[in-house]
C-alpha positions, 0 to 999 in steps of 0.5 A: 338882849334881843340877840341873846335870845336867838342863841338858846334856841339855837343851842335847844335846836343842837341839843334836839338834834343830837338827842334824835340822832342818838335815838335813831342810832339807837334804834337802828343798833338795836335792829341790828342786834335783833337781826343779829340774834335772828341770823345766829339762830337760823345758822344753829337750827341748820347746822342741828338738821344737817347733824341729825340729817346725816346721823339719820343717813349714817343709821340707816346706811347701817342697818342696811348694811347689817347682816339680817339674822334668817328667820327663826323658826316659829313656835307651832301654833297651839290650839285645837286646830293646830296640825304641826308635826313637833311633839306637844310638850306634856306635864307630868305630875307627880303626887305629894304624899298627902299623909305626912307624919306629925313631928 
């Protein structure tokens, strides 16, 4: 009986041994998914900025390249000290006959 006990524990130490290495394996899977996930969202953030990088360029290339309408007139300044040479606009008022008749 004394060399039956020397194989369980042989078989306790297989079985420990096994466990960590799943555990480490585990471990060290999960690390890769992690760093996995990190990498696919540092290429989507690029790729968003190089779109709006060049959807900025290509607005801009554009305005710019855009015929700019002259200036237009401005309306004269109104006030007391505004000297333009327009006619001011006048109202004219037209009286309503006050008086009508009863029906």
């Amino acid at each position: 009986m004394t060399t039956a006990a020397p194989l369980t524990n042989n078989t306790q130490l297989s079985v420990n041994v096994t466990t960590k290495s799943q555990e480490q394996s585990l471990y060290q899977s999960s690390g890769a998914i992690v760093a996995a996930i990190v990498v696919g969202v540092i290429i989507i953030f690029t790729a968003v900025l190089l779109i709006l990088k060049t959807y900025n360029r290509r607005m801009r290339v554009k305005r710019e390249l855009e015929p700019k309408p002259s200036k237009p007139a401005m309306p004269p300044a109104l006030g007391p000290n505004s000297h333009s040479l327009a006619p001011q606009p006048t109202v004219t008022f037209i009286p309503v006959d006050i008086h009508m008749q009863n029906r």
